[in-house]
C-alpha positions as CSV (number, residue, x, y, z in Angstrom):
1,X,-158.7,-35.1,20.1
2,X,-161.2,-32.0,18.6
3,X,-160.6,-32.9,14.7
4,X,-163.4,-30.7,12.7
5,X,-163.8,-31.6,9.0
6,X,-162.1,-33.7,6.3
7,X,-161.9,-32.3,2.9
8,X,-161.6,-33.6,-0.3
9,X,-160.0,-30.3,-2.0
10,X,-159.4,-30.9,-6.2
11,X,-156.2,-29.9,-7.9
12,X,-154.8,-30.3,-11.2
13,X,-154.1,-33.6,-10.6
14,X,-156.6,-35.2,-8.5
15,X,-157.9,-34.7,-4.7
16,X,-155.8,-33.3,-1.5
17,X,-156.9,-34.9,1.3
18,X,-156.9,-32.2,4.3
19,X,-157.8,-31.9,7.8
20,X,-159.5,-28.7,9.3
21,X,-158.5,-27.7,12.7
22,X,-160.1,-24.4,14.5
23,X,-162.2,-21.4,13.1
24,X,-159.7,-18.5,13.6
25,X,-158.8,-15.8,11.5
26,X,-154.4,-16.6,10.9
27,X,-154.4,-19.7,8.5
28,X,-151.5,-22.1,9.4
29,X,-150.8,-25.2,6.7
30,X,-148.9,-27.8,8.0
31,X,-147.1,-30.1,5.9
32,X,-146.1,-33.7,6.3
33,X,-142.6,-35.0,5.3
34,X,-141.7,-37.9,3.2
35,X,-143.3,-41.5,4.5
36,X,-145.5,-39.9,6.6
37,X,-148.8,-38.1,6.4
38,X,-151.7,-35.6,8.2
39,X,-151.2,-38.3,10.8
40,X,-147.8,-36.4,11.9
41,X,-150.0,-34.0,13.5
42,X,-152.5,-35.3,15.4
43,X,-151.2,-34.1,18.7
44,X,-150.2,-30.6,17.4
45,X,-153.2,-29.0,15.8
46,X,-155.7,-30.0,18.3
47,X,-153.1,-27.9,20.7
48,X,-153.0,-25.0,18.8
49,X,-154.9,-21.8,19.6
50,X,-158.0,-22.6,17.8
51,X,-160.0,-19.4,18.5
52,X,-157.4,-17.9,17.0
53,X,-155.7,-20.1,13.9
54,X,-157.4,-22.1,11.7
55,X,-154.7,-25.3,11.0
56,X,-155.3,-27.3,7.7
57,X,-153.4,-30.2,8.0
58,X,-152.8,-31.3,4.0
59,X,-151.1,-34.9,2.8
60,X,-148.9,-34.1,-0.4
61,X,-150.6,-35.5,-3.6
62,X,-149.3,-39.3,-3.8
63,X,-149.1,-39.5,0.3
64,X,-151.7,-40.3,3.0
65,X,-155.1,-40.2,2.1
66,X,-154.9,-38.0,-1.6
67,X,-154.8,-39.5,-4.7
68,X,-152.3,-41.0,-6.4
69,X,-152.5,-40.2,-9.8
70,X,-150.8,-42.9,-12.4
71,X,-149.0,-40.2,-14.3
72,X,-149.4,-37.8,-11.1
73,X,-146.2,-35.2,-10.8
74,X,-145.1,-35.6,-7.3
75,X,-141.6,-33.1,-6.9
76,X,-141.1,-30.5,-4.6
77,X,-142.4,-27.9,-7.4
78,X,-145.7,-29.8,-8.7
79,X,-146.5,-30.6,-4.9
80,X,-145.9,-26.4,-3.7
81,X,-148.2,-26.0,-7.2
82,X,-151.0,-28.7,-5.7
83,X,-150.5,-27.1,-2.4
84,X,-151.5,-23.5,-3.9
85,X,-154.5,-24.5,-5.8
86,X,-155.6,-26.4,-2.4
87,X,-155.1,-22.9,-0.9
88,X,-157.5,-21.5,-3.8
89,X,-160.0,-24.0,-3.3
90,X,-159.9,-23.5,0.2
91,X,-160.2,-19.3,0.0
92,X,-156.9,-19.1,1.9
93,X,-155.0,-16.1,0.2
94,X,-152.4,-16.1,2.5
95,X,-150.8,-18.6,5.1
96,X,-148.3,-19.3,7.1
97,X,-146.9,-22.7,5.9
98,X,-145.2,-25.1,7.9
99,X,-143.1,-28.0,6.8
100,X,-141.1,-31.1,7.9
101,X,-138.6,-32.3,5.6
102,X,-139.8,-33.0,2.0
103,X,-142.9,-30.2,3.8
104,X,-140.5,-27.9,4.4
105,X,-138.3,-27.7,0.9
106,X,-142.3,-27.4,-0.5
107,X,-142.9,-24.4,2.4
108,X,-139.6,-23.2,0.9
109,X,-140.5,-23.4,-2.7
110,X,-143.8,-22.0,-2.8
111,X,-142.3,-19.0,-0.1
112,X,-140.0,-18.2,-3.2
113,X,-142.2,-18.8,-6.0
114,X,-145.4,-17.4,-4.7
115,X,-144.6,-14.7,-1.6
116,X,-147.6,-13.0,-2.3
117,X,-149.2,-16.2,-0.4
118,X,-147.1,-16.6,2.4
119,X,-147.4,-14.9,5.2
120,X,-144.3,-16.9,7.1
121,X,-143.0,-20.1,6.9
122,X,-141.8,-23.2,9.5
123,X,-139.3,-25.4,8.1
124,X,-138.7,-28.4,10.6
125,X,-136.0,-30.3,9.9
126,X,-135.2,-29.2,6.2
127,X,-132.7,-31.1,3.8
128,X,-129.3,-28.5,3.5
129,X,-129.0,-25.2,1.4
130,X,-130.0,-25.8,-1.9
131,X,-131.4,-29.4,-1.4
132,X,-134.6,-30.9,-2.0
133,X,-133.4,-34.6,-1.3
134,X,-131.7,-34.9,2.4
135,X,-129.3,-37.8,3.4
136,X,-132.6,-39.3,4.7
137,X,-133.9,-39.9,1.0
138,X,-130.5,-41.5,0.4
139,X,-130.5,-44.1,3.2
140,X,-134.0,-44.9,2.2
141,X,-132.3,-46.0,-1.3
142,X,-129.5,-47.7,0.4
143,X,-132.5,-50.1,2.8
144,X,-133.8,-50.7,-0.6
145,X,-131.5,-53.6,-1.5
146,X,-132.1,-54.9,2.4
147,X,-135.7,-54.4,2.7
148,X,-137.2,-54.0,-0.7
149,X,-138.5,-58.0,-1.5
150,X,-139.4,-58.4,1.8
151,X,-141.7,-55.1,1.9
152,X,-143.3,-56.1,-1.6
153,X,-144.0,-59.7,-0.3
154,X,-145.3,-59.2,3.5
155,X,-148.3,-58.5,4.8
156,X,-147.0,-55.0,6.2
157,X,-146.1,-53.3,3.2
158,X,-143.6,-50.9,3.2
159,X,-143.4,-50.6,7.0
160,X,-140.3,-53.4,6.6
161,X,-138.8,-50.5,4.5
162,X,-140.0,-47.2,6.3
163,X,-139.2,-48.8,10.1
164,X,-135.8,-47.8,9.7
165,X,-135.9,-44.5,8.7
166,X,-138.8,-43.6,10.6
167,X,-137.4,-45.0,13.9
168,X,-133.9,-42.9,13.3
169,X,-136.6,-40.3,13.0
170,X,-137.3,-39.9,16.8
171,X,-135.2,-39.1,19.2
172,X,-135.2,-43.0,20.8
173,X,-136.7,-46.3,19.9
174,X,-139.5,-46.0,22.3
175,X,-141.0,-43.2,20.4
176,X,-141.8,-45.3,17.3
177,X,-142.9,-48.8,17.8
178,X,-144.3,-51.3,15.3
179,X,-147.7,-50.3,16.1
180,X,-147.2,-46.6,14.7
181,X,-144.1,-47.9,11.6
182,X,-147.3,-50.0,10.7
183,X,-149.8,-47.0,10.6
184,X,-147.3,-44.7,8.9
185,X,-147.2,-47.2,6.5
186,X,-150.7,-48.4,5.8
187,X,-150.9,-46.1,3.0
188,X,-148.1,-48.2,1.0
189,X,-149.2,-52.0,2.2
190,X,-148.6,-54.7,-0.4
191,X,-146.4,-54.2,-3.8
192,X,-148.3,-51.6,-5.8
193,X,-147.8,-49.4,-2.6
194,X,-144.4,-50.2,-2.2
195,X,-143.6,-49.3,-5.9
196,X,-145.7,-45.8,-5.3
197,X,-143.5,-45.3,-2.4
198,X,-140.4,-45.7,-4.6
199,X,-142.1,-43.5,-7.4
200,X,-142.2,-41.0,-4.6
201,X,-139.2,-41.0,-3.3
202,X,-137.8,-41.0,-6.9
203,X,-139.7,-37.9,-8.4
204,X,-137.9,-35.4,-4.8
205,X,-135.0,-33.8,-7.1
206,X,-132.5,-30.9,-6.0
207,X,-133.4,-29.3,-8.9
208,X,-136.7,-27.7,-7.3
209,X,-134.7,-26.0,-5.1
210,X,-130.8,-25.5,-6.3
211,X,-131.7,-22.2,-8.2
212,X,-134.8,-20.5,-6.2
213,X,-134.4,-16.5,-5.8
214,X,-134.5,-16.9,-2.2
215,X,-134.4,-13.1,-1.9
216,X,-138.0,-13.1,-3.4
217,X,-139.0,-14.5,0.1
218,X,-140.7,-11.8,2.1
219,X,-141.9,-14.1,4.4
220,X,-141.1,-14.5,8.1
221,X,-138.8,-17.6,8.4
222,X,-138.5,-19.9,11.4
223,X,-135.8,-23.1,11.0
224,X,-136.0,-25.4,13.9
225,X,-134.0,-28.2,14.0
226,X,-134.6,-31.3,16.9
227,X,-131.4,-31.5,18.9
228,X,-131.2,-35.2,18.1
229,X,-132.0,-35.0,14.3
230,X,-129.8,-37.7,12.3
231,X,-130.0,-35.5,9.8
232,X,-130.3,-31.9,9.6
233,X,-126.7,-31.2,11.7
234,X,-126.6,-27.8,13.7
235,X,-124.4,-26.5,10.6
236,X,-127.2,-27.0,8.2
237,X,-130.0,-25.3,10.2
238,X,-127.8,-22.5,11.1
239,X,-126.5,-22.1,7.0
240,X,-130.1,-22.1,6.1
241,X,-131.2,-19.8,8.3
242,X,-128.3,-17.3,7.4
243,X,-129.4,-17.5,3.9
244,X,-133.4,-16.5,4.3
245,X,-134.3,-12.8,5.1
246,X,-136.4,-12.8,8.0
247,X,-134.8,-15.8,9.1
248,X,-134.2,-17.3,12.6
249,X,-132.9,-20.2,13.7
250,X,-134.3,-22.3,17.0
251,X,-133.8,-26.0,18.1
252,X,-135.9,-28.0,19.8
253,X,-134.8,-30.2,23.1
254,X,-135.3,-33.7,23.0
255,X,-136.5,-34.3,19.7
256,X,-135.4,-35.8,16.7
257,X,-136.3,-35.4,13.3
258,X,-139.8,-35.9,13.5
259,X,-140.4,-32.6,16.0
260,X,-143.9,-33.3,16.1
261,X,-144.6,-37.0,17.5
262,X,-141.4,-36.4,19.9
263,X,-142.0,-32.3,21.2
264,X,-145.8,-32.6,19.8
265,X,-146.5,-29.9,23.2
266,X,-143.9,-27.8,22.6
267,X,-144.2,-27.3,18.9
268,X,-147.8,-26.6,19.7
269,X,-146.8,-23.8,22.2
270,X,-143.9,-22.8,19.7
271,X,-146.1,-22.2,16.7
272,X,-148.5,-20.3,19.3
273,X,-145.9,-17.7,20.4
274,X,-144.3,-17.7,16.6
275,X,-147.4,-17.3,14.1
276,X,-149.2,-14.4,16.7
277,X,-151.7,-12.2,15.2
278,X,-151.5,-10.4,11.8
279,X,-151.3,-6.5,12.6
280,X,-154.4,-5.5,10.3
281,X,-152.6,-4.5,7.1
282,X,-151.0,-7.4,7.3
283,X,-154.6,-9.7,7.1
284,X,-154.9,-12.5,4.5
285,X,-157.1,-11.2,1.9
286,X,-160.0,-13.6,1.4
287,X,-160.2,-15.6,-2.2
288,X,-163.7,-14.4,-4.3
289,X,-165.4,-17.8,-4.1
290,X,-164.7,-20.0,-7.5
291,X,-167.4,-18.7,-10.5
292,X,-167.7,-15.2,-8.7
């Protein structure tokens, strides 16, 4: 796997940790969704056009490898703020933004909020029309009672907790052993991480998304759903899609929620063919570097 650099980028509330892919001239950020990390693409970015994109794989402050901040704000509007002031840091002034999930409503939010940024966005598997927190978040409360002791007292963490959802993530059971629940989760191991895990999960309110202006979005807009997601349902994707200009809907064969460890080739290809080269006018204007 060709993996470049690995940033520390400051924000508001303390260091994005990112991953640099390629030295082209479209910038693509991809987005991780809830109880996972950069790790989620590891086999896409390396498979993207890299003459031609530049992919900057970010983990959401409070996830992966970024801080986690004691009185850190981790919703769907503080994280599309972090995300934009990594974009600053980073001289990015405008992106196409890819999401999965929890990703996808912050692609969404930061589309609406900031289009002067976003050049198009990806939303992969994305919680229903004015939703921040899908029926994934609320299983995840309903393990708690199940798995909650156990995660806080074993040596794995929060993988006793996160195997569940994670494995309903993929389209079959092969596609996520213990090995990789276990390095999902290695972020959260022992109590304090399984009470950050909770304090994530807790802070993803509908309220960052029920009222957006969606008709500020002037971004293109690609929905793709896996045709074996447990939880974005054909109806969803398709309702979604009908409300965004620009918007089309696609699904992906053989894949589940997590599109990118089931289809990781054909996302790849996917985001190929979909983010193609800016016409000219339509170049990201470069940031003045910070002090300038």
């Amino acid at each position: 796997m060709s993996r470049f650099d690995h940033l520390r980028i400051p924000v508001g509330a303390g260091s994005l940790h990112a991953e640099r892919f390629g030295f082209g001239d479209h910038p693509l950020v991809l987005l991780h969704g809830f109880g996972t990390s950069t790790f989620l693409w590891r086999r896409v970015a390396p498979a993207l056009p890299l003459g031609r994109v530049t992919a900057w794989a970010i983990d959401l402050l409070g996830h992966g490898e970024s801080d986690r901040p004691a009185d850190g704000a981790f919703g769907v509007a503080a994280q599309a703020q972090w995300v934009e002031q990594a974009m600053t840091s980073l001289r990015i002034g405008r992106a196409t933004v890819v999401g999965v999930d929890l990703g996808a409503s912050v692609a969404l939010r930061l589309a609406a909020t900031r289009p002067a940024r976003v050049h198009g966005i990806v939303l992969l598997s994305a919680p229903p029309l004015g939703r921040a927190r899908g029926d994934d978040l609320s299983e995840l409360g309903r393990l708690t009672g199940t798995h909650l002791f156990e995660a806080s007292r074993g040596m794995l963490g929060a993988a006793a907790w996160l195997g569940p959802l994670l494995a309903r993530g993929v389209a079959s059971e092969e596609a996520m052993p213990a090995k990789l629940v276990a390095r999902y989760a290695a972020p959260f191991v022992g109590a304090d991480g399984v009470r950050h895990l909770q304090v994530l999960a807790n802070a993803v309110t509908d309220d960052d998304v029920a009222e957006l202006d969606l008709a500020r979005i002037t971004a293109r807009v690609l929905v793709l759903r896996g045709e074996h997601d447990a939880w974005c349902s054909p109806t969803d994707a398709t309702r979604l899609a009908t409300a965004l200009p620009s918007a089309e809907c696609r699904t992906v064969p053989t894949a589940g929620r997590l599109i990118p460890e089931d289809a990781p080739e054909a996302l790849a290809a996917l985001l190929a063919e979909w983010a193609a080269p800016m016409q000219l006018d339509e170049a990201p204007r470069e940031l003045p570097a910070r002090g300038s």
